[in-house]
C-alpha positions in Angstrom: -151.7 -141.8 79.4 -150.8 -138.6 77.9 -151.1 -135.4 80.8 -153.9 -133.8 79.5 -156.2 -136.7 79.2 -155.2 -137.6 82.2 -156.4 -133.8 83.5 -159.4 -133.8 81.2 -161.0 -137.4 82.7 -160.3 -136.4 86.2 -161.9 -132.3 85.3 -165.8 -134.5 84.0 -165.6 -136.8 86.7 -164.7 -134.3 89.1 -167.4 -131.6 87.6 -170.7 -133.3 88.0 -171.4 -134.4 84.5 -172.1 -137.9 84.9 -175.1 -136.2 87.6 -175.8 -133.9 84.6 -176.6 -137.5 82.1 -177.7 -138.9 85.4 -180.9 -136.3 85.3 -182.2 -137.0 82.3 -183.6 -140.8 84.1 -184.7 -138.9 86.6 -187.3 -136.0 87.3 -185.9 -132.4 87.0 -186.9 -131.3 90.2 -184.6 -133.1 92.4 -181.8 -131.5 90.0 -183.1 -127.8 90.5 -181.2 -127.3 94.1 -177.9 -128.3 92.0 -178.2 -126.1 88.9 -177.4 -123.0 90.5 -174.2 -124.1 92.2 -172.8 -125.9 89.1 -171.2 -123.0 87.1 -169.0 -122.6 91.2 -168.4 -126.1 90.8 -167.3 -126.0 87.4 -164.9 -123.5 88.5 -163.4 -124.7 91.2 -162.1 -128.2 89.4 -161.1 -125.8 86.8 -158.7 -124.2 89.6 -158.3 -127.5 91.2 -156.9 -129.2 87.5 -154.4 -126.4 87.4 -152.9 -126.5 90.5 -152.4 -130.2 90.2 -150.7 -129.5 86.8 -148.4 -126.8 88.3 -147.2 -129.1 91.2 -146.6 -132.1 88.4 -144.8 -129.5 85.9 -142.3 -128.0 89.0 -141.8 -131.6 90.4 -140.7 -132.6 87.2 -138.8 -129.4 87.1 -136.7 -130.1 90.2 -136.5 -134.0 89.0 -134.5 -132.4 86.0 -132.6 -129.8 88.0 -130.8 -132.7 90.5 -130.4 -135.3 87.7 -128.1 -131.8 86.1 -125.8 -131.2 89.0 -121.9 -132.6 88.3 -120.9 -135.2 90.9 -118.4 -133.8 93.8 -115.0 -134.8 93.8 -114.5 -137.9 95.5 -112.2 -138.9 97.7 -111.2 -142.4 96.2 -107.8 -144.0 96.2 -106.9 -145.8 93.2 -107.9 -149.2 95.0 -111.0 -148.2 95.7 -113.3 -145.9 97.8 -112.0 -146.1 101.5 -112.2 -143.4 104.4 -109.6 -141.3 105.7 -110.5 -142.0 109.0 -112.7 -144.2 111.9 -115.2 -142.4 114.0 -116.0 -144.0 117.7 -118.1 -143.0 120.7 -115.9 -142.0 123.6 -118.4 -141.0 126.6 -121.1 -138.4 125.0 -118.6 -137.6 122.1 -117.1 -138.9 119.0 -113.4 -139.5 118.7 -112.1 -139.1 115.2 -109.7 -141.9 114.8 -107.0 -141.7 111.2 -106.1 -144.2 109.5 -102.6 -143.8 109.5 -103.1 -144.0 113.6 -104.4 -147.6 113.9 -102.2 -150.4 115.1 -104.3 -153.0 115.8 -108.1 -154.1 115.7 -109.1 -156.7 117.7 -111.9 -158.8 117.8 -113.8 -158.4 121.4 -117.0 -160.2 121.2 -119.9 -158.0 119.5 -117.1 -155.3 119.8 -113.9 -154.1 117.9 -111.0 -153.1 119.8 -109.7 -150.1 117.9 -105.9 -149.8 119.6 -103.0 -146.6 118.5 -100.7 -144.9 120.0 -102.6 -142.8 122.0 -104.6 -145.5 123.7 -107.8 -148.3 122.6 -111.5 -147.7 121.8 -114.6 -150.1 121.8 -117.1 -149.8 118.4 -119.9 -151.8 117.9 -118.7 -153.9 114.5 -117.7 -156.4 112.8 -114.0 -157.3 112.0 -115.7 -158.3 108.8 -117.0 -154.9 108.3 -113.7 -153.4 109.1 -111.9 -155.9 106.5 -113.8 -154.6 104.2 -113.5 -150.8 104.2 -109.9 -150.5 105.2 -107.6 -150.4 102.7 -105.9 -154.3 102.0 -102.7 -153.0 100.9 -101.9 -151.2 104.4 -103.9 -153.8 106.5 -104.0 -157.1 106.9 -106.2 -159.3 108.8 -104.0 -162.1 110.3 -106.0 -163.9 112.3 -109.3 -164.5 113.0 -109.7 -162.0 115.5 -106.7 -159.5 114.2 -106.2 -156.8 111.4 -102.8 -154.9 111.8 -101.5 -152.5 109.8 -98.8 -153.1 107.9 -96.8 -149.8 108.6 -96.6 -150.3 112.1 -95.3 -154.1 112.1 -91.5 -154.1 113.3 -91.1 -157.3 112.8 -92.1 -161.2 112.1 -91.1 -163.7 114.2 -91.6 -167.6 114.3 -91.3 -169.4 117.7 -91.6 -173.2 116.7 -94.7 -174.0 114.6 -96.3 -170.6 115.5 -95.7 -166.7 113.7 -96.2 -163.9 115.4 -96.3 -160.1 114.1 -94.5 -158.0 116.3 -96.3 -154.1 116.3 -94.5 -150.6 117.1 -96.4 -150.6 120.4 -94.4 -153.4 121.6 -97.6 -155.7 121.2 -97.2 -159.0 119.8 -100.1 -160.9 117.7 -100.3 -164.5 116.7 -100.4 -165.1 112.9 -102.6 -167.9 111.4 -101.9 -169.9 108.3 -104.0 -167.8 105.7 -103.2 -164.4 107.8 -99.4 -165.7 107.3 -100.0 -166.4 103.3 -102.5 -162.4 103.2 -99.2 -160.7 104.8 -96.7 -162.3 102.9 -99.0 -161.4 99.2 -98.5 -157.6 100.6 -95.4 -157.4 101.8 -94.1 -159.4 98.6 -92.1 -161.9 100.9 
């Protein structure tokens, strides 16, 4: 419905002159208290009609204005959209955890482990989660309950039927059958 039909239906409704039609059926003396005040009435929709027209006209205003602004820079990697680095609680603060620092994350129950150099943290997620918005050509989830990144592995060893993926730290982490055929896809093995 076009804007000023809109604003022209709601101004008679609004103004009293269905009451007017209305007083014709009915005697004129129980419409004589409402005469006088109708020209205030009249006026005050008037006011009301354009206020509600100037709100509509500068929301669509600032509708316009945020649909013109250019997009900001992103930060994306040619693979895809993944962060720089992790942030986890550590007492009342937030450590700020880079990429490039992660070992290891382990599964822990509800928890992650989130192990470098400097030492391990607890988060609240999902290794799932984590697979997901690290980058999979610097880590690899190669177990169940592992993700290591491939920059820190010194080496891979097999001990009878089992692999294991030997990390900078000196920690050593079983290898399943699909974490043995992800790692060897992105180290080209």
């Amino acid at each position: 419905m076009p804007e000023a039909v809109r604003y022209l239906l709601f101004f008679i409704g609004t103004s009293g002159i269905p009451l007017l039609a209305l007083s014709l059926l009915f005697p004129t003396d129980i419409f004589k208290l409402y005469l006088p005040l109708y020209p205030m009435r009249l006026l005050f929709i008037a006011l009301l009609c354009l206020v509600f027209l100037y709100r509509e006209r500068s929301q669509k205003e600032d509708t316009e204005q945020t649909s013109v602004i250019p997009e900001q820079p992103s930060n994306n990697t040619p693979e895809g959209p993944y962060p720089e680095h992790i942030l986890v609680r550590s007492g009342s603060s937030l450590k700020v955890i880079p990429l490039t620092d992660l070992i290891l994350i382990q599964a822990e129950g509800d928890y992650i482990r989130i192990v470098t150099s400097d030492g391990f943290w607890l988060k609240e997620e999902t290794m799932k989660k984590m697979q997901e918005i690290l980058p999979p050509s610097q880590y690899v989830r190669v177990h169940r309950s592992f993700i290591v990144n491939i920059g820190k592995i010194s080496r891979i060893e097999r001990c009878g039927q089992q692999q294991y993926v030997h990390l900078t730290n000196g920690t050593s982490v079983r290898i399943s059958a699909s974490g043995y055929m992800s790692l060897k896809n992105v180290l080209g093995f």
